[in-house]
C-alpha positions as CSV (number, residue, x, y, z in Angstrom):
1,X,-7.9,15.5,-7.0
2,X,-4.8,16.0,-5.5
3,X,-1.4,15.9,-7.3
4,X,0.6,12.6,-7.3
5,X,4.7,12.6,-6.4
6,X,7.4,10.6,-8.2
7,X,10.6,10.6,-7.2
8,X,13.5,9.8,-9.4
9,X,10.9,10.4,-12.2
10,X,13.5,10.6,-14.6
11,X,14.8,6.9,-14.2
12,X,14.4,3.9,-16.0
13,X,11.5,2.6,-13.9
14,X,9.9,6.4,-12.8
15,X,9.6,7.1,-16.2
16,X,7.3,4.1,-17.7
17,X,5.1,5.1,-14.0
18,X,4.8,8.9,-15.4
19,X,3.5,7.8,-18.7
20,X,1.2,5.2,-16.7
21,X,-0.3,8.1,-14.4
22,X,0.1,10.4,-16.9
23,X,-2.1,8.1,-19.4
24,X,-5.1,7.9,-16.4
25,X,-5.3,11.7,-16.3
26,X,-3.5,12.8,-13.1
27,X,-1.6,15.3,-12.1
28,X,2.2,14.7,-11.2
29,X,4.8,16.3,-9.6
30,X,7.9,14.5,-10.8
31,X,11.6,14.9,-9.0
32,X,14.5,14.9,-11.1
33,X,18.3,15.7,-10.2
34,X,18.7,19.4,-9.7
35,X,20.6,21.2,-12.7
36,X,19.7,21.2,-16.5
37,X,16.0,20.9,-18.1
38,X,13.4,18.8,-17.5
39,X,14.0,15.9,-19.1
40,X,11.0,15.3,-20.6
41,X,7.5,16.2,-21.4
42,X,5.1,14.4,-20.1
43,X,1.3,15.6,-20.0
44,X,-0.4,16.8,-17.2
45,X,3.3,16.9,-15.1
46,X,5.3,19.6,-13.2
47,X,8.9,18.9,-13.0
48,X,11.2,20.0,-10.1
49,X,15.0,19.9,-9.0
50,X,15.4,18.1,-5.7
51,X,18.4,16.7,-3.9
52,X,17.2,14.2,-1.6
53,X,20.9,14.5,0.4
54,X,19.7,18.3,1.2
55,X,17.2,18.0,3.7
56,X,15.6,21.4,3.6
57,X,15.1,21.2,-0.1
58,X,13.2,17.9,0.3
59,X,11.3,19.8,3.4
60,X,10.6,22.8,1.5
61,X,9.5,20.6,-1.7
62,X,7.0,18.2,0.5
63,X,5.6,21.4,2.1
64,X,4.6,22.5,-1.2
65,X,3.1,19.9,-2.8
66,X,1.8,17.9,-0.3
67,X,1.1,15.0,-2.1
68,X,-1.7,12.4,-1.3
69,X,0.3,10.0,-3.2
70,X,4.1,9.6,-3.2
71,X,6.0,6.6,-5.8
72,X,9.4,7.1,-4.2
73,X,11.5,5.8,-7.1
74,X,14.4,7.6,-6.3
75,X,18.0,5.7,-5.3
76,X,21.0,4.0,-6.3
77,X,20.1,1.0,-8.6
78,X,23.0,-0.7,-9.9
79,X,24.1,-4.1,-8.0
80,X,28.1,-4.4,-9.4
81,X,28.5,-0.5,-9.1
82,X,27.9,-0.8,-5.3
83,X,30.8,-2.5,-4.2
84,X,32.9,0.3,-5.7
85,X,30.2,3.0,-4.7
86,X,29.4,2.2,-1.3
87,X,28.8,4.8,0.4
88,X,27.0,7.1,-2.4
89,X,24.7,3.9,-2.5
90,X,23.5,4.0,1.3
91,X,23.8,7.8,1.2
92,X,21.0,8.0,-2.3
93,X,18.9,5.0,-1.0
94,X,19.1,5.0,2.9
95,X,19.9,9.1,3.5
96,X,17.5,10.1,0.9
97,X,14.5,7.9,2.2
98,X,15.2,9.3,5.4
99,X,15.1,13.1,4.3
100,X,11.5,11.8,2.0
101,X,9.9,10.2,5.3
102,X,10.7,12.8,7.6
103,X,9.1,15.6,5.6
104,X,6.3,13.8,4.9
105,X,5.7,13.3,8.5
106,X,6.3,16.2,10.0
107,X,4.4,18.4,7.1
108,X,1.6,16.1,9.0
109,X,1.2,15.0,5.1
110,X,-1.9,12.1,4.3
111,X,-0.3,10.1,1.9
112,X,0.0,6.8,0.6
113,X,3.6,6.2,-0.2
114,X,5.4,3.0,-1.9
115,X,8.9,2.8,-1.1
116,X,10.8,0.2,-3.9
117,X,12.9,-1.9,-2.6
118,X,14.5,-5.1,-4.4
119,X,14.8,-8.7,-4.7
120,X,18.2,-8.8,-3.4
121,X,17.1,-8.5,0.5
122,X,16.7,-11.5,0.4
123,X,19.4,-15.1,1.3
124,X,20.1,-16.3,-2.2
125,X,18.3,-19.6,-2.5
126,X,17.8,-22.6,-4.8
127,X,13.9,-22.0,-5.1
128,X,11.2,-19.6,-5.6
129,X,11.7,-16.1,-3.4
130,X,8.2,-15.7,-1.3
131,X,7.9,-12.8,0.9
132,X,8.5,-14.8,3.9
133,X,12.1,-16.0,3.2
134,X,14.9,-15.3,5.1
135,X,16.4,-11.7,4.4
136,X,20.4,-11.9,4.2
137,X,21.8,-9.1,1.0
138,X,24.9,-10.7,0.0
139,X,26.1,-7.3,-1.6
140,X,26.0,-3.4,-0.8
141,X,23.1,-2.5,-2.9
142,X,20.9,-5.5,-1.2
143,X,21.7,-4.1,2.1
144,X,21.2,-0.5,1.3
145,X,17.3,-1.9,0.1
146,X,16.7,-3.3,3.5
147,X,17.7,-0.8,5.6
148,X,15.4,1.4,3.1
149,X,12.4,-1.1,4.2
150,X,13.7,-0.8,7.9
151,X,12.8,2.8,8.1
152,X,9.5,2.4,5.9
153,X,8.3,0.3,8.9
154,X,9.3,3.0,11.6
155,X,7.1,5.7,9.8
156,X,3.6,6.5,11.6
157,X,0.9,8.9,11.7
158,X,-1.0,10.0,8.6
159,X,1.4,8.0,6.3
160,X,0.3,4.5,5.0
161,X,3.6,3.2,3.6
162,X,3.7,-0.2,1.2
163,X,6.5,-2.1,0.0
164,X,7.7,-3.5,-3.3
165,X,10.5,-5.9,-4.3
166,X,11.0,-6.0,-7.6
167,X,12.8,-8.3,-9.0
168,X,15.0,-7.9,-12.9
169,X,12.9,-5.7,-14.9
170,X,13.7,-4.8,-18.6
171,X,12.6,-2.8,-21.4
172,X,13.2,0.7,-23.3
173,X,15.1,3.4,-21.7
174,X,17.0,1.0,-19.4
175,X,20.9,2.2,-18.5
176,X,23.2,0.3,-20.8
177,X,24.8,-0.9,-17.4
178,X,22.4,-3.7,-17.4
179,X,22.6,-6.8,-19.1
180,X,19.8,-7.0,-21.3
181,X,20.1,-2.9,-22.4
182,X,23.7,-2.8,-22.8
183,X,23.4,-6.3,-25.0
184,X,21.2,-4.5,-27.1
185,X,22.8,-1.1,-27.6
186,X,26.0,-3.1,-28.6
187,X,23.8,-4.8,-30.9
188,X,22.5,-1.7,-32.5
189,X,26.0,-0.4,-32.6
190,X,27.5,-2.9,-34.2
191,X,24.6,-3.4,-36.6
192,X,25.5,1.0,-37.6
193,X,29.4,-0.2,-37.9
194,X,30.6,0.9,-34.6
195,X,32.2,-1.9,-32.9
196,X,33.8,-5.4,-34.4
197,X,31.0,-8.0,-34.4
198,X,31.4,-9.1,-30.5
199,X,29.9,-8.7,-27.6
200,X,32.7,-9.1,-24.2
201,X,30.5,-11.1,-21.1
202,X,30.3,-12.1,-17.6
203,X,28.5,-15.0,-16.4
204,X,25.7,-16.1,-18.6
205,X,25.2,-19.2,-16.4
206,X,23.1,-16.8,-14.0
207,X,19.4,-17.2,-13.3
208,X,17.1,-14.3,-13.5
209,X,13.3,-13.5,-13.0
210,X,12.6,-11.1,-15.4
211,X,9.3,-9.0,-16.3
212,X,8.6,-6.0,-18.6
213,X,9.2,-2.7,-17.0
214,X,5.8,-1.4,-17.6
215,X,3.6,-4.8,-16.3
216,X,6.2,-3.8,-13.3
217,X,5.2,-0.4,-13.0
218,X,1.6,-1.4,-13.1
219,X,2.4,-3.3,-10.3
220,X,4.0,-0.3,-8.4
221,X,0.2,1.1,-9.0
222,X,-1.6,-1.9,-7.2
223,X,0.8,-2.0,-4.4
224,X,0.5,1.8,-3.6
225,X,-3.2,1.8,-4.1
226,X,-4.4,-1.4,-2.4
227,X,-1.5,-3.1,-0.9
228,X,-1.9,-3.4,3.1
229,X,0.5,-0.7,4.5
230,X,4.2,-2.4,5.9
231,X,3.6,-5.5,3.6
232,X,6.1,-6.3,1.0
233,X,5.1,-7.8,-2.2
234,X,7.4,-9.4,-4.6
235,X,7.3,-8.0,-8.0
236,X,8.1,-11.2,-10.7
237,X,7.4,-13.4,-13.2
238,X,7.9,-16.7,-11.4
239,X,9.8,-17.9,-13.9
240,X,13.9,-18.0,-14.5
241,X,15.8,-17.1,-17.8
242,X,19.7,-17.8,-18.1
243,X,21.3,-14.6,-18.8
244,X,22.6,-17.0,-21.5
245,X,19.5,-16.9,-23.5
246,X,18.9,-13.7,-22.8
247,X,21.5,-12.8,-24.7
248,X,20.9,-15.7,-27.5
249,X,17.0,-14.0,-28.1
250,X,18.7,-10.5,-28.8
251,X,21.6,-11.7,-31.0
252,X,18.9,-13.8,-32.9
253,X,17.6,-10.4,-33.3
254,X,20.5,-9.2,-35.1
255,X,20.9,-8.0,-38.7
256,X,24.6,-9.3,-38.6
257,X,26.2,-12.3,-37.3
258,X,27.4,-11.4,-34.0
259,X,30.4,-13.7,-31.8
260,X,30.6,-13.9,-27.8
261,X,33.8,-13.1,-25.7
262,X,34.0,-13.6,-22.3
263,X,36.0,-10.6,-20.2
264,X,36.7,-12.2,-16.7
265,X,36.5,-8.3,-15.6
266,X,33.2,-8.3,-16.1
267,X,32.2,-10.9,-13.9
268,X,31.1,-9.8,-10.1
269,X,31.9,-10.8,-6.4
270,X,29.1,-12.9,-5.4
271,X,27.0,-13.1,-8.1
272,X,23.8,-14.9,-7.3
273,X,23.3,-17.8,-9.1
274,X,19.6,-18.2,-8.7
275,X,17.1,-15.3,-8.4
276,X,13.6,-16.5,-8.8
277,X,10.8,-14.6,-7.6
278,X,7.2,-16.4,-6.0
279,X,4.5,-13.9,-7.4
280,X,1.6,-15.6,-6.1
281,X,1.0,-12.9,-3.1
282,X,1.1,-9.8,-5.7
283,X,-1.1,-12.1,-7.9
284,X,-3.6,-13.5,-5.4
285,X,-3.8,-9.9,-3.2
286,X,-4.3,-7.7,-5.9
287,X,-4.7,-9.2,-9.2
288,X,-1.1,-8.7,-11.1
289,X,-0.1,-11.0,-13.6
290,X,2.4,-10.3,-16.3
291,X,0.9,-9.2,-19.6
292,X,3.6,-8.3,-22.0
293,X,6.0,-11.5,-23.4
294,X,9.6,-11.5,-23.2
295,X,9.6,-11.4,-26.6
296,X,8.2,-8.2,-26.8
297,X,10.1,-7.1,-24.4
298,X,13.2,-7.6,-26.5
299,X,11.9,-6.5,-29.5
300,X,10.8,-2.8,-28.1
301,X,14.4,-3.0,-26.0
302,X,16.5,-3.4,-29.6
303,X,14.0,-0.9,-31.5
304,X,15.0,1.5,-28.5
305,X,18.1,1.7,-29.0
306,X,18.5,1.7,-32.8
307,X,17.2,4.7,-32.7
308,X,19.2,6.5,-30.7
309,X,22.1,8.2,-32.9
């Protein structure tokens, strides 16, 4: 059996699909930022540098390997970072895709490929998302996602290329840059004495579908395997969560008694109020329903980080 590709295997989201693939028995080749060690071992996977900005390497890389699978996790994934970050974010996530594509076609490569895009292609909306709604990104990151779909759906030949949309997804390993993480690694720093008992916030009055990382990454599995090529499928829970009690299920969490702050700095240029997520084609297609709680979730999320030193 041929080996498997990940890009941006060393990311939040690539690396709960490499213990996933890795856990089924096959063989992965798994792209990481060039420079430095591996940063992790993971059985049965073969790590490599690669810049997707340097076309030849990507070239050279695909040449090699020629994958009959490729999870390209790879890109840019912070929303509020992308209106300061602009162009490194349509460079990683546009650029990149390009280079990944292009060297899969013209090695003449047979490959199933999943390309992850996001919820945030989509016209913000006071309902369920379904696949069919309107797409309108209201921020840099959104539209750096849909021009990434845009040139999924000019690929041809041998490569059969499916579509994700993943909406919030949470759990161990997450950048602290996120709500939920960096909630928790404040907790677990206060709780060790390293920061006054309070937690500085945005808006909490924000909506949010949210599912584990790893019932999403099973879902990156189904989509690549038996989604129908050029179809997007949403990746959600169907259900909405105010960032709010988000953040009141972690602090209950707590070993100490823990105060909010609101920091007006922290809050971003059109935040979405509403994202909600309909999961019924992902569900009804190919058989994904969530199967790990929130609570859960949360628990493995805080355990994570009080860990770390």
């Amino acid at each position: 059996m041929s080996e498997l590709l990940v890009t941006g295997a060393a990311g939040f989201a690539g690396s709960h699909l490499l213990d996933l693939l890795a856990s089924a028995g096959r063989d992965i080749v798994a792209w990481h930022r060039p420079g430095g060690r591996p940063p992790r071992d993971v059985p049965r996977t073969r790590w490599e540098g690669v810049d997707l900005l340097d076309r030849a390497q990507v070239d050279d890389a695909v040449a090699r390997t020629r994958p009959s699978a490729v999870y390209h996790c790879a890109g840019a994934a912070h929303v509020g970072r992308s209106w300061d970050l602009t162009e490194p974010t349509f460079a990683v996530n546009v650029r990149g895709t390009h280079h990944l594509l292009d060297a899969l076609q013209r090695a003449s490569v047979e490959a199933r490929v999943l390309v992850l895009s996001s919820a945030l292609v989509y016209a913000s909306a006071e309902e369920p998302l379904a696949e069919t709604h309107a797409l309108a990104p209201n921020n840099p990151y959104g539209l750096s996602k849909l021009a990434q779909e845009m040139l999924a759906a000019r690929t041809n030949g041998a490569l059969a290329v499916t579509i994700a949309r993943p909406f919030n997804h949470v759990g161990p390993r997450q950048d602290p840059h996120f709500a939920a993480s960096g909630f928790a690694r404040r907790i677990a720093d206060i709780e060790r004495g390293r920061w006054a008992p309070e937690i500085s916030v945005g808006n909490l009055d924000a909506r949010r579908d949210i599912t584990d990382v790893r019932d999403t990454v099973r879902a990156y599995r189904l989509i690549l395997e038996h989604g129908e090529p050029g179809r997007p499928y949403n990746v959600c829970s169907g259900r909405a969560l105010p960032i709010r009690e988000l953040l009141d299920l972690l602090l209950a969490r707590a070993r100490v008694p823990i105060a909010i702050k609101i920091d007006p700095a922290r809050l971003r240029p059109n935040d979405t109020p509403l994202l909600l997520g309909d999961p019924t084609r992902l569900r009804e297609e190919l058989g994904w329903t969530p199967a790990i709680p929130l609570e859960q979730t949360l628990d493995d999320l805080l355990e994570y980080w009080r860990r770390q030193n």
